[in-house]
C-alpha positions in Angstrom: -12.8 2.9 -15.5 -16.4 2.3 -16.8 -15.5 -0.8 -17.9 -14.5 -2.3 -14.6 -18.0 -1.7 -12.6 -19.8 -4.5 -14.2 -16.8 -6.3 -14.8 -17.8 -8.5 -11.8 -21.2 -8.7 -12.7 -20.2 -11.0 -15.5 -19.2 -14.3 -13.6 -21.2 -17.2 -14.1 -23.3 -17.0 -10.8 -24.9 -13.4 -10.5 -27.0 -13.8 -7.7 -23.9 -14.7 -5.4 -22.0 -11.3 -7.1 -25.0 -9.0 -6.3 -25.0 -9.9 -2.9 -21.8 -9.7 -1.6 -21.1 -7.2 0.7 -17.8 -6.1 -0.6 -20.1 -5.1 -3.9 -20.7 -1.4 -2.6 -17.0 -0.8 -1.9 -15.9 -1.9 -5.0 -18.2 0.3 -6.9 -17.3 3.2 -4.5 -13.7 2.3 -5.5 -14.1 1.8 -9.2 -16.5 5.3 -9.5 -15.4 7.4 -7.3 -11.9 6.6 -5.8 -9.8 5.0 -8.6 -11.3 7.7 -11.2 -10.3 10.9 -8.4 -6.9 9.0 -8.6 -6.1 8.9 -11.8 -7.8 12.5 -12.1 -5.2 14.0 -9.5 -2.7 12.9 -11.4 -3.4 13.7 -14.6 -4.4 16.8 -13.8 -1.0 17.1 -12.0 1.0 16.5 -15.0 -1.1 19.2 -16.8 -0.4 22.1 -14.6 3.1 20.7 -14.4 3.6 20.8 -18.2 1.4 24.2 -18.4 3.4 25.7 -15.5 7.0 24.7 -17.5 6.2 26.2 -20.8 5.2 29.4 -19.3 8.2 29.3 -17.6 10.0 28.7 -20.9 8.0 31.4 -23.3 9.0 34.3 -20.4 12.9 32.8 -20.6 13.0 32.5 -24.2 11.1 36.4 -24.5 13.2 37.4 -21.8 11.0 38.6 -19.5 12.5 36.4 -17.2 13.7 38.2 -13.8 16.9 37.7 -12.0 15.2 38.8 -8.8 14.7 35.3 -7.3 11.8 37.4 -5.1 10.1 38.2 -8.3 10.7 35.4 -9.8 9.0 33.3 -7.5 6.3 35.8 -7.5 6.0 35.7 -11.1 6.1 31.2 -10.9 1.9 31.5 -10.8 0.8 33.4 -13.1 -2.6 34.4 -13.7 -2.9 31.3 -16.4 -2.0 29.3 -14.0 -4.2 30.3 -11.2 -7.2 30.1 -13.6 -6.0 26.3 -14.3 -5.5 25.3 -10.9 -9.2 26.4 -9.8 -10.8 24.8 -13.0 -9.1 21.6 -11.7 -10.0 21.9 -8.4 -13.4 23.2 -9.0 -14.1 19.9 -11.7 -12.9 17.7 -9.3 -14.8 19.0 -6.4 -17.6 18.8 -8.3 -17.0 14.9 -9.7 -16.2 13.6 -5.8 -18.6 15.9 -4.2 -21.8 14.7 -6.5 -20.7 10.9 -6.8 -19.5 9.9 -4.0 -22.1 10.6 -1.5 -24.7 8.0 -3.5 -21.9 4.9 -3.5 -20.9 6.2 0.6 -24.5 5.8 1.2 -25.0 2.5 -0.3 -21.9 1.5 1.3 -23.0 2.1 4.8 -25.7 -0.1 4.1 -28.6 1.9 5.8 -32.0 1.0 5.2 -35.3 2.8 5.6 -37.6 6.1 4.3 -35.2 8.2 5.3 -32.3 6.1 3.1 -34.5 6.1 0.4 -35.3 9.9 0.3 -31.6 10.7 0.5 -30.7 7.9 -2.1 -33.1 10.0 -4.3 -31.8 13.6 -3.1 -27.8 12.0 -3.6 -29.2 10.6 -7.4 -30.3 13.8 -8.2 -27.0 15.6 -7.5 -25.1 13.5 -9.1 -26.8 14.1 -12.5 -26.6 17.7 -11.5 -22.5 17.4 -11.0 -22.7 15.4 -14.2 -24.4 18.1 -16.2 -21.6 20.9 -14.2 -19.3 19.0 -15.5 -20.5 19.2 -19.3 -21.0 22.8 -19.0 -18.3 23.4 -17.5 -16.1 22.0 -20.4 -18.3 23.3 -23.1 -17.8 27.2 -21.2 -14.1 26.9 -20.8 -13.1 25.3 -24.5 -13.1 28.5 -26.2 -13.6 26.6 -30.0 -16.7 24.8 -29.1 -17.9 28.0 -27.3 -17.6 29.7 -30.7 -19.0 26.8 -33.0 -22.3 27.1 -30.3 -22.3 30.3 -30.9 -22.1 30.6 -34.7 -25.1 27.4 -34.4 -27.1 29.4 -32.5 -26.6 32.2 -34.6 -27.3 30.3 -37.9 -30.8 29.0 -36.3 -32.0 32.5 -35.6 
């Protein structure tokens, strides 16, 4: 998706491109909107496919429960649960730090105060960037570990 936001800065006449005013909405759609797309879905098709081979490990252990009740009960595990707020919280975090800086530059305000909140929307989206990183490095327990055993080996 990267590639596509200067995609149509690269025709012949720039000057007419920068000024357009459909330029802010397609950034908006190209950062913020097509990327939160494709990020729903993906991240549907990975609880999906986590949600169906839990379901398979407790039928082939045979924990599996012939209490349809239970069963349902049992459908969202804790694993599960943990997965589908990770998700939720990375892509709250994505939307809710990008998108105000392209809505703002959207709307097409001008003026101190646009200006002070274009700096204060900047900021937090290099703050939702750097969640993000964390975020990852905290939850992948094998690069925990190596930063760990680095930190370990410096001291």
């Amino acid at each position: 998706m990267g590639l596509l936001a200067p995609l149509m800065l690269l025709s012949k006449n720039l000057s007419i491109c920068v000024t357009q005013q459909w330029m802010p909405y397609y950034k908006l759609g190209v950062i913020v909107i097509f990327p939160s797309l494709i990020s729903i879905i993906a991240n549907s098709v990975i609880f999906n496919f986590a949600c169906l081979s839990t379901r398979r490990i407790r039928l082939h252990g045979g924990i599996a429960s012939m209490n349809p009740i239970r069963s349902r009960q049992e459908r969202l595990r804790h694993r599960e649960v943990y997965l589908l707020k990770q998700m939720a919280f990375m892509f709250c975090v994505h939307v809710g730090g990008w998108a105000p800086i392209y809505i703002i530059a959207a709307s097409n305000i001008h003026g101190y105060l646009f200006s002070a909140l274009y700096s204060f929307f900047f900021v937090l989206a290099q703050i939702s960037t750097l969640c993000n990183i964390l975020n990852l490095f905290l939850c992948h327990h094998e690069i925990r570990q190596y930063l760990i055993n680095q930190i370990q080996q410096l001291l």
